[in-house]
NUROLO-513269 format. One record per residue (C-alpha): x, y, z; residue in three letters. Coordinates in steps of 0.2 Angstrom, whole numbers, padded with zeros to 4 digits, always signed. Layout:
<pts>
XYZALA;...
</pts>
This chain:
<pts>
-0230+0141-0203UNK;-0235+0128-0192UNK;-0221+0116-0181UNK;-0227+0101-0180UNK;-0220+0091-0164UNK;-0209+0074-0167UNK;-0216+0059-0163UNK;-0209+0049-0147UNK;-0209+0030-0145UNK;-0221+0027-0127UNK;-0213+0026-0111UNK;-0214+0006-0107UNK;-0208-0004-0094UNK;-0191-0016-0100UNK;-0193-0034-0100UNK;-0183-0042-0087UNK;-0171-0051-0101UNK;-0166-0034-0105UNK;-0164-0027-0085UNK;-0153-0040-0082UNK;-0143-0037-0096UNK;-0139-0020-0092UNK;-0138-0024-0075UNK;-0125-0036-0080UNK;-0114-0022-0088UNK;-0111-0014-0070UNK;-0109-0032-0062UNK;-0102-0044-0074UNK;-0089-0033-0084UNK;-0078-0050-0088UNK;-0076-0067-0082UNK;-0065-0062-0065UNK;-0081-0051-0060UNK;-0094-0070-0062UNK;-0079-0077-0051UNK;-0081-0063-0039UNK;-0099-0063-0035UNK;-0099-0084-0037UNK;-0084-0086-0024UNK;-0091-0074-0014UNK;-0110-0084-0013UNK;-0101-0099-0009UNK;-0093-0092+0007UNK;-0108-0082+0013UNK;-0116-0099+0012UNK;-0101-0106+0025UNK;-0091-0116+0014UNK;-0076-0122+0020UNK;-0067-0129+0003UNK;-0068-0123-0013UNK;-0064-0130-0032UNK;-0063-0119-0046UNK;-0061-0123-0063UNK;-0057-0112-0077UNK;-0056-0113-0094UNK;-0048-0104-0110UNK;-0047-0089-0094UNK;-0065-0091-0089UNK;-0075-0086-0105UNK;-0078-0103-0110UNK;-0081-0113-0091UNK;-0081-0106-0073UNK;-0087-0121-0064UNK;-0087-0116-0046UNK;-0090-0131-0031UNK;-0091-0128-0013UNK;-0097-0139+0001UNK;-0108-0122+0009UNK;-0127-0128+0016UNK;-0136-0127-0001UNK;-0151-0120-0008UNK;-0169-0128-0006UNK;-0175-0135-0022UNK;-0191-0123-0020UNK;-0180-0108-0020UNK;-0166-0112-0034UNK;-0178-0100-0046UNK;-0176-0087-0034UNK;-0157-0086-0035UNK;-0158-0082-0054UNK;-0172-0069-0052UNK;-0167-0052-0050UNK;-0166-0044-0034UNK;-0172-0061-0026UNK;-0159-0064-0010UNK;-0158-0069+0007UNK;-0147-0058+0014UNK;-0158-0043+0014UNK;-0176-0041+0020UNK;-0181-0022+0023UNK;-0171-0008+0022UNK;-0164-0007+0039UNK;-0154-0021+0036UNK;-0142-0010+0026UNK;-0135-0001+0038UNK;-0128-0018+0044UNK;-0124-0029+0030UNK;-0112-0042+0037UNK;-0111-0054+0020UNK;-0101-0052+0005UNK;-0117-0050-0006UNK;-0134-0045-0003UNK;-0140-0036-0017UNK;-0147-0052-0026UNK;-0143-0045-0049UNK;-0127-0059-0050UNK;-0135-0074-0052UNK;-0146-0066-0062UNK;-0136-0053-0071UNK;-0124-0071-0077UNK;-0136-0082-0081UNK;-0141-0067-0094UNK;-0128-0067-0103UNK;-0122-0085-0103UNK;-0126-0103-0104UNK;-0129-0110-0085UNK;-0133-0126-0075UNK;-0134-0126-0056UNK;-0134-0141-0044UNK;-0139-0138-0027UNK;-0142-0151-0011UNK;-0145-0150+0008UNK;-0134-0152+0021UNK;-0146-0169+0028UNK;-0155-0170+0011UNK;-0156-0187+0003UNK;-0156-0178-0013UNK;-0155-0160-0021UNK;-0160-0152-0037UNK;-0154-0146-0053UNK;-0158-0133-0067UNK;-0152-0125-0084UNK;-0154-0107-0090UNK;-0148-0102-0106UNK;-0148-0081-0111UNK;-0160-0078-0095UNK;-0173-0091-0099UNK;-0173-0105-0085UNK;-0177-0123-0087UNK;-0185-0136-0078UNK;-0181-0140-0060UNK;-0175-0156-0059UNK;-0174-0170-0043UNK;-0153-0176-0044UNK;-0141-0182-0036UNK;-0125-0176-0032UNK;-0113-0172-0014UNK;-0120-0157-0003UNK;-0117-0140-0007UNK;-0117-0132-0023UNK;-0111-0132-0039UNK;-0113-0119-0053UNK;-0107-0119-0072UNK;-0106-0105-0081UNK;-0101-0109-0101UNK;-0099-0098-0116UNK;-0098-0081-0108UNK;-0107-0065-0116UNK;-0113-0079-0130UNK;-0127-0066-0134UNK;-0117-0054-0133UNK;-0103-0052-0146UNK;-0099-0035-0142UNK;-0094-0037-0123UNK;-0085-0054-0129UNK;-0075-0044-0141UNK;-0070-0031-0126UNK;-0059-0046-0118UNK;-0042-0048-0118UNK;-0031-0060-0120UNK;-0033-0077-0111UNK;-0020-0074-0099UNK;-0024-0057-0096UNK;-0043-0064-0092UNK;-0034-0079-0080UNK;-0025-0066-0070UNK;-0037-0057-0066UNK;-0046-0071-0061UNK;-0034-0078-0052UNK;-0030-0062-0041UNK;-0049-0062-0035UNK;-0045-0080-0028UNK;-0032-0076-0020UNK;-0037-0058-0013UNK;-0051-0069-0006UNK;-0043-0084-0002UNK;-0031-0071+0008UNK;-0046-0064+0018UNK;-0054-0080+0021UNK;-0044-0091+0034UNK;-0050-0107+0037UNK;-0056-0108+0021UNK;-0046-0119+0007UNK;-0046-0113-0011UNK;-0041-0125-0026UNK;-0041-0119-0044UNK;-0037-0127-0059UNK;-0036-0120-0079UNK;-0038-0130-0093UNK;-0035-0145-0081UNK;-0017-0139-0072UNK;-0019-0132-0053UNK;-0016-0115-0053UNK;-0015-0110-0036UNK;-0021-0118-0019UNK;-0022-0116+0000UNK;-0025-0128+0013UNK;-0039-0123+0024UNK;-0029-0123+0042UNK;-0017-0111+0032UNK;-0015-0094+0041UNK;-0010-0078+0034UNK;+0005-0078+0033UNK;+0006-0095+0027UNK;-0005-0090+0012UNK;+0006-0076+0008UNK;+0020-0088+0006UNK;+0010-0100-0005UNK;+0005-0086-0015UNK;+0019-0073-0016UNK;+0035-0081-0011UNK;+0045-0087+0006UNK;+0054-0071+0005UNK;+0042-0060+0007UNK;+0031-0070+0019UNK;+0047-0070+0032UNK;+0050-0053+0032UNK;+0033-0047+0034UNK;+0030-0040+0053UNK;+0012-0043+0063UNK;+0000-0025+0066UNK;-0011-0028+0081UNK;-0022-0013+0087UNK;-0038-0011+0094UNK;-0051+0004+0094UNK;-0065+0001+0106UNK;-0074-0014+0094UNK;-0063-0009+0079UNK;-0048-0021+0077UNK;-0033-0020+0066UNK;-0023-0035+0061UNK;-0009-0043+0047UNK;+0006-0038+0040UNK;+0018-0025+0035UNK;+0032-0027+0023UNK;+0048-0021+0025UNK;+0051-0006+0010UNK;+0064-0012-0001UNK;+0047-0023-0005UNK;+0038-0009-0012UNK;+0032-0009-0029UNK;+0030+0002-0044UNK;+0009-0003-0041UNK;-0003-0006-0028UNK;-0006-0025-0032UNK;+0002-0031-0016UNK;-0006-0018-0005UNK;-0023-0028+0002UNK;-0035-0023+0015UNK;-0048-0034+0021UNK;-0066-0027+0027UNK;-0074-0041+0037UNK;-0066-0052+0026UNK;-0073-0044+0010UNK;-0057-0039-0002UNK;-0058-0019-0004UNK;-0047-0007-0015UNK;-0051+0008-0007UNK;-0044+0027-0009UNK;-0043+0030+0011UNK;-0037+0014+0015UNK;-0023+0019+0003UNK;-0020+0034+0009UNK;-0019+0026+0026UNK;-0005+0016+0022UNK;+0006+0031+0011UNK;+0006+0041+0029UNK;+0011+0027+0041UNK;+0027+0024+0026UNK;+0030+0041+0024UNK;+0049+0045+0023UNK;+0051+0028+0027UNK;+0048+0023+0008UNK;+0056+0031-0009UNK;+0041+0043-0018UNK;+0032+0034-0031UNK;+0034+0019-0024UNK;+0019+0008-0016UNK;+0021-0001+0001UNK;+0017-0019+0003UNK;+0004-0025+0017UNK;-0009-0038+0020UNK;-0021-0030+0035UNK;-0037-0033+0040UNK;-0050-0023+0048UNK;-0063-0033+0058UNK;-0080-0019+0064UNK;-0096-0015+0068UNK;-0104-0018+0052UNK;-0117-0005+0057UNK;-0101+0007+0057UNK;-0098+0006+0039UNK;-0108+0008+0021UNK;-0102-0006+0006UNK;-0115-0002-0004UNK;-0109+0013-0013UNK;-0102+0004-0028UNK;-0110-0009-0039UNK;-0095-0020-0037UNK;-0091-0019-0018UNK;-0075-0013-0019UNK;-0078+0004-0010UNK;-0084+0008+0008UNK;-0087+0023+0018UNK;-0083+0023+0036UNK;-0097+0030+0046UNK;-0082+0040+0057UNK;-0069+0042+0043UNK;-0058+0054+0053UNK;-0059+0043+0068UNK;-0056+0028+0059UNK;-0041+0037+0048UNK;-0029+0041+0064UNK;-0032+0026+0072UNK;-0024+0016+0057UNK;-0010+0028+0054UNK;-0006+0029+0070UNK;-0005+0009+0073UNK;+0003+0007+0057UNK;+0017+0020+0056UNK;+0022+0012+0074UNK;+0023-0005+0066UNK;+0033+0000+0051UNK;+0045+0011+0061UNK;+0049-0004+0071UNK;+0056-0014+0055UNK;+0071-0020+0051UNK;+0076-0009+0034UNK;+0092-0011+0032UNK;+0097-0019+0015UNK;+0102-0038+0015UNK;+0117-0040+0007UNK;+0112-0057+0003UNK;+0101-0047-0009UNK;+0114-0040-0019UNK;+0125-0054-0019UNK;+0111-0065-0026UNK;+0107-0048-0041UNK;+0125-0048-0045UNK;+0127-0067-0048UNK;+0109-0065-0058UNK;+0116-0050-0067UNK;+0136-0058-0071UNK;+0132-0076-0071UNK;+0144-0092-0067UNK;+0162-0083-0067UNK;+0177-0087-0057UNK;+0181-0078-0041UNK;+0194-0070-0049UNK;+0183-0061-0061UNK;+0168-0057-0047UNK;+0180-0051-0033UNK;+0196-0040-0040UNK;+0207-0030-0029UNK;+0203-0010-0029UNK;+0211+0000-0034UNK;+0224+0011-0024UNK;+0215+0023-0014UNK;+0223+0039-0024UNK;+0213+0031-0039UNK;+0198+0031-0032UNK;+0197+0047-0018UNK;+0191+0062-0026UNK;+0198+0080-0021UNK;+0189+0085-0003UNK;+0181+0100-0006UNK;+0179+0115+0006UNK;+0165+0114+0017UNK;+0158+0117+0036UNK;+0154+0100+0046UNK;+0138+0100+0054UNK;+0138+0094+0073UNK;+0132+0076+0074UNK;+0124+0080+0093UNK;+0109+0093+0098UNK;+0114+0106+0106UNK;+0111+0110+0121UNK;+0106+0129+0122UNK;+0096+0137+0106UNK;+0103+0151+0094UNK;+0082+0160+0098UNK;+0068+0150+0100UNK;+0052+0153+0089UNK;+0034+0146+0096UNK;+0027+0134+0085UNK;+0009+0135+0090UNK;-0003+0122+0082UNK;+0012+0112+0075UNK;+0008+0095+0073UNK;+0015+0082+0086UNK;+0029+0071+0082UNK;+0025+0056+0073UNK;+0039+0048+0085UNK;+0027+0050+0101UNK;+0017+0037+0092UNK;+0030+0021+0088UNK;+0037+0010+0099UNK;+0054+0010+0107UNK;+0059-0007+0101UNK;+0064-0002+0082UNK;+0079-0011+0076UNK;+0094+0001+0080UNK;+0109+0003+0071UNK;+0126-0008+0074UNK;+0135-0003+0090UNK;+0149+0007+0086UNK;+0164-0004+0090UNK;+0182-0006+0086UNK;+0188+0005+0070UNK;+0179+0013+0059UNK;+0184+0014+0038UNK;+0176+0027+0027UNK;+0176+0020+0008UNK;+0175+0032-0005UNK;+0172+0047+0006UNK;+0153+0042+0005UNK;+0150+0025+0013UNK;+0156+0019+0031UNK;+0160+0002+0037UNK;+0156-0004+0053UNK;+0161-0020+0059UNK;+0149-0030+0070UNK;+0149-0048+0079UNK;+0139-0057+0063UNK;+0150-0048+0049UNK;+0148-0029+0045UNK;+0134-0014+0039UNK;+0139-0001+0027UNK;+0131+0017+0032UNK;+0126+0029+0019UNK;+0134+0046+0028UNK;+0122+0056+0019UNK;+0108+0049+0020UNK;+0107+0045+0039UNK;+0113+0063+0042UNK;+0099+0070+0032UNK;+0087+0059+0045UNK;+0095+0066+0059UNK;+0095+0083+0053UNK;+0076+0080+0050UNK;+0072+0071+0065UNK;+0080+0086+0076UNK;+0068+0098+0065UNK;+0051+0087+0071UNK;+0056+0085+0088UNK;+0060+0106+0089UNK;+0039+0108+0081UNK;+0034+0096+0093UNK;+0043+0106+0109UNK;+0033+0122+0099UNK;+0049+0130+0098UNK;+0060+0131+0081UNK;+0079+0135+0080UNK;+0079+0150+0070UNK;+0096+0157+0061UNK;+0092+0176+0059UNK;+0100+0184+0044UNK;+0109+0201+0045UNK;+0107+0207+0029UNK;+0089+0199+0020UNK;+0093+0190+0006UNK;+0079+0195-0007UNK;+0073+0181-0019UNK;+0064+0186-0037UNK;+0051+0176-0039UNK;+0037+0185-0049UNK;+0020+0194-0043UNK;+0009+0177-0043UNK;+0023+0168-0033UNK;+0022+0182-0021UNK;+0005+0183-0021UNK;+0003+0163-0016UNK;+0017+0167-0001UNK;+0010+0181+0006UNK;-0004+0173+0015UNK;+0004+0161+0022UNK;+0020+0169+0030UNK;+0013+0169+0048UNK;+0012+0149+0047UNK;+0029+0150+0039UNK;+0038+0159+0054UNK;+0029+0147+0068UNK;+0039+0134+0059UNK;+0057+0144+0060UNK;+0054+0152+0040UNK;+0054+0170+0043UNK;+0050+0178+0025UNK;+0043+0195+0022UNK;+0034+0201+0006UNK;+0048+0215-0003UNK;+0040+0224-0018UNK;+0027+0215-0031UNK;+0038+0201-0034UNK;+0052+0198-0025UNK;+0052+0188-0006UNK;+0063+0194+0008UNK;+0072+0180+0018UNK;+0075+0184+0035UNK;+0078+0167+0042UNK;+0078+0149+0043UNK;+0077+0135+0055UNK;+0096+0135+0062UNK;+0099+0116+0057UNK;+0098+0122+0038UNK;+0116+0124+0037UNK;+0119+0125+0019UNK;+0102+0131+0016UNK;+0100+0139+0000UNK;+0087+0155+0000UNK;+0083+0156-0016UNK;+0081+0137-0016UNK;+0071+0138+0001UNK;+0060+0150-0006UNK;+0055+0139-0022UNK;+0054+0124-0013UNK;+0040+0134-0004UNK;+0030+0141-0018UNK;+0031+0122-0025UNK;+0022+0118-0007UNK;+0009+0129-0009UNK;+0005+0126-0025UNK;+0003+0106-0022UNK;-0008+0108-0007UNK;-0017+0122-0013UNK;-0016+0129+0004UNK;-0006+0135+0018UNK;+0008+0121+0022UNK;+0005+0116+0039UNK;+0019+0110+0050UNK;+0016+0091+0044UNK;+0013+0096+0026UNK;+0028+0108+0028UNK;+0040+0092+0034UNK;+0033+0083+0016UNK;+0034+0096+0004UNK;+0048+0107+0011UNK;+0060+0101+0025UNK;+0064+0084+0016UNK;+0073+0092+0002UNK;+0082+0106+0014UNK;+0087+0093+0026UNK;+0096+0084+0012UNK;+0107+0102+0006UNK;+0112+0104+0024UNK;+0119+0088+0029UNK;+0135+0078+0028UNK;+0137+0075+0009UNK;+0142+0061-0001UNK;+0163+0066-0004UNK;+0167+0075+0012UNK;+0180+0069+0023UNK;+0174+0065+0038UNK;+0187+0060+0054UNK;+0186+0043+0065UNK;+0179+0056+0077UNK;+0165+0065+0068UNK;+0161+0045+0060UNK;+0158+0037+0078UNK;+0148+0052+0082UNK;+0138+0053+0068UNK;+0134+0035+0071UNK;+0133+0036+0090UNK;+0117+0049+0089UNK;+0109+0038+0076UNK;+0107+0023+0091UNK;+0096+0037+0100UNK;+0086+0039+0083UNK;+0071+0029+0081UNK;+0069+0032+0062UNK;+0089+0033+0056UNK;+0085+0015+0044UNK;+0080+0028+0031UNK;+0084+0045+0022UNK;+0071+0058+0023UNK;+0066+0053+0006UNK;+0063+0033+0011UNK;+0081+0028+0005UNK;+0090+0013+0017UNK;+0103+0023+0027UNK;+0114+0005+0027UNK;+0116-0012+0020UNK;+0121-0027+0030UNK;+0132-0040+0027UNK;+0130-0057+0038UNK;+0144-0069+0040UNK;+0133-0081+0030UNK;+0133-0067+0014UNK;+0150-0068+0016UNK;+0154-0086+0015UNK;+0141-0085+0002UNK;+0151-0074-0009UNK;+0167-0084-0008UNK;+0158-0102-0009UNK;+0158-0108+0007UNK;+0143-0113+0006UNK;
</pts>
């Protein structure tokens, strides 16, 4: 029987409508990527104003205007060919791209799959030109009129192309995310002034002499703008400069996180990583800090073109690159002020009650019998390091503290002066000279407990609590099996655990400071380590995954009892501790209350 062999259309080049079209699914995917790459041309081109006008969210007008030096009438064709740039010449210039664009498909990609008009003119000229394309196919050149610089309409987006137009959402959607490229742009573009309107109202708009901060106010609020705290650092020609947010900013989403590239935008996976280390333990888990920063390089040091739409980048010494921004960074946010305004919660509970009376807002507690519940039994840590260690455990290659890297100026808790009132057997009031800080007792002994803890790994020597009898854990034969490797690493660290049968793990000890640790739990909480990291937890990884949590069971805990005495010295060591603004888990150790709040409460003012 004979197989006969299907027939195959011939292999043929595309025609260039149809390149630019696909070409225009990677580049143009709605009307804030033509924003995108049209802002993005005008500032390459040096403008220093411009005017954006949107409508129905873009898909029906972007008109983009900017006062940038212009394109020769010969060359106008040019920018709508594919590939046609002047950014670019071989291919050594790629390994030093210093503009926003360079790859030359957007003009080319848009004008494909909408209806276009360019006017373009000269700084000098007497006069410029001007052009329509319609669906790729370009029009005449024409001799106009018009101011210098350049003007580009794009109507009637994806016209030819219902299917992409139907993929759009709503227009408000569509406006936001056009607007958030103006503004990520307009944030990394000082001396540059934005105006954009929609559907003729002014949407947003920054002033060109505006700095940073000053466009962080206009775009996201005076509150957030003042409490934001400068970064500067230097590595060699690398710099580091912007802002950091204090953490009762963070979000549930990384909108508010921005990094700027030689003043391209980016949304970069390192780059966020960078900034979860420098706020870890400094912020609650799941939550994203805020942080305007901006990196100014070598361009030659770094490779943007790994993704179509310039977002990524690849640092030519990522590992370099990584600890110097971590390091600069974690000292910048250690040295915030983290305390929670009581401004805030005043402002929340008049939001959350409404207009009342004094009488309903502020009502006298009740007696203190009412409230105070039954202390129960417990051992009170000591609230100093001691002096002489129970047995000392080396801690070789234990990561150094992140303390030896953050400056000595963090904000420090209120001197302890005059009487101190323990409300509720949980909170502490200290009184100061502007009004008064209420101190989690729990939450800034669980710091101090893990604080000790880094400063014993970075010493290389660990207190360890030997246990007479081993207490023997069940935890299965694959638990067991993902421990045992790892037990050497686990003793340099002050966890001595032994292997005991197929599936059960013998404690022998633990870090002395654990004064209420639970074996069993300890045990579990290092299993859970292992199986996040997929790997041996190293001393950091061990203070992330494990410590945190067994700091918290063997501190002071909210309900117990604690005396004027053992208050002022709890609160006395926290003055010598960089880092006591938070818990271990990111929590505020306090709230402060200004006399202003105060007066504020009672209407005084």
């Amino acid at each position: 029987m004979s197989h006969e062999v299907p027939s195959r259309p011939a292999i043929a080049e595309l025609p260039e409508l149809v390149k630019n079209q696909i070409a225009a699914g990677e580049v143009i995917e709605r009307p804030a990527s033509v924003v995108k790459e049209l802002v993005e041309n005008a500032l390459d081109a040096g403008a220093a104003r411009i005017h954006l006008d949107l409508e129905e969210g873009g898909v029906a007008l972007i008109r983009i205007v900017d006062d940038g030096g212009g394109i020769p009438p010969a060359e106008i064709p040019l920018a709508f060919a594919s590939h046609a740039t002047s950014k670019l010449s071989d291919v050594a210039d790629l390994d030093h791209i210093a503009t926003l664009g360079f790859r030359g498909e957007a003009l080319a990609s848009i004008a494909s799959v909408a209806r276009c008009r360019m006017f373009s003119r000269l700084r000098g000229a007497p006069l410029g030109a001007s052009v329509e394309i319609e669906g790729g196919r370009l029009g005449e050149i024409r001799e106009s009129g018009g101011p210098e610089g350049t003007r580009v309409e794009v109507r009637d987006l994806f016209f030819n192309t219902p299917a992409r137009r139907r993929f759009l959402k709503t227009t408000a959607t569509e406006l936001g995310r056009a607007l958030d490229i103006v503004q990520r742009l307009a944030l990394a573009q000082p001396g540059v002034g934005f105006v954009v309107t929609h559907d003729g109202r002014r949407a947003f708009e920054v002033e060109p002499a505006m700095d940073l901060r000053a466009r962080v106010r206009r775009t996201f609020g005076a509150e957030l703008a003042d409490a934001l705290a400068p970064v500067e650092a230097r590595d060699g020609d690398t710099v580091l400069s912007g802002f950091v947010a204090p953490p009762r900013f963070a979000r549930n989403d990384t909108t508010r996180q921005m990094w700027f590239l030689n003043g391209r935008p980016l949304r970069d996976k390192i780059l966020a990583r960078v900034l979860k280390d420098a706020y870890r333990g400094f912020i609650v888990d799941g939550r994203q800090a805020v942080a305007f920063l901006s990196l100014a390089m070598d361009p030659a040091k770094v490779d943007v073109n790994v993704h179509p739409a310039k977002a990524e980048v690849r640092f030519r010494d990522e590992r370099r690159m990584f600890g110097f921004l971590v390091a600069s960074l974690r000292g910048a946010v250690s040295a915030l002020d983290m305390a929670t305004p009581g401004e805030r919660m005043i402002d929340s509970a008049a939001r959350r009650d409404g207009p009342a009376p004094l009488a309903r807002q502020f009502t006298l507690p009740a007696p203190a019998w009412q409230l105070q519940p039954e202390p129960r039994p417990r051992e009170l840590p000591v609230f100093v390091r001691e002096s002489a260690p129970a047995e000392a455990t080396p801690a070789t290659g234990a990561a150094a503290s992140p303390a030896s890297s953050e400056p000595a100026a963090a904000p420090r808790p209120t001197p302890v002066r005059g009487p101190l009132l323990q409300v509720g057997r949980t909170y502490i009031l200290v009184a100061n000279d502007d009004g008064f800080e209420i101190v989690d007792q729990h939450a800034l002994h669980e710091r101090l407990t893990l604080e000790d803890l880094k400063a014993e790994l970075a010493r290389g020597a660990v207190e360890v609590q030997r246990r007479l009898v081993p207490e023997l854990v069940e935890v299965g034969g694959a638990a067991a099996e993902l421990v045992e490797p790892h037990l050497e690493s686990l003793a340099r660290i002050g966890l001595l655990l032994a292997r005991f049968g197929s599936g059960t793990i013998a404690v022998h000890g633990a870090p002395a400071r654990f004064r209420r640790a639970d074996p069993s739990a300890l045990v579990h909480e290092v299993i859970a380590a292992v199986e996040r990291t997929g790997g041996a937890p190293g001393a950091e990884d061990l203070l992330e995954e494990i410590l945190h949590r067994t700091a918290c069971r063997s501190s002071v805990m909210a309900g117990d009892e604690l005396s004027e005495l053992e208050m002022r010295a709890l609160l006395s060591r926290a003055r010598d501790e960089s880092n006591a603004q938070t818990c271990a888990h990111g929590r505020p150790t306090r709230v402060r209350f200004t006399l202003a709040d105060l007066e504020k409460a009672f209407y005084r003012r």
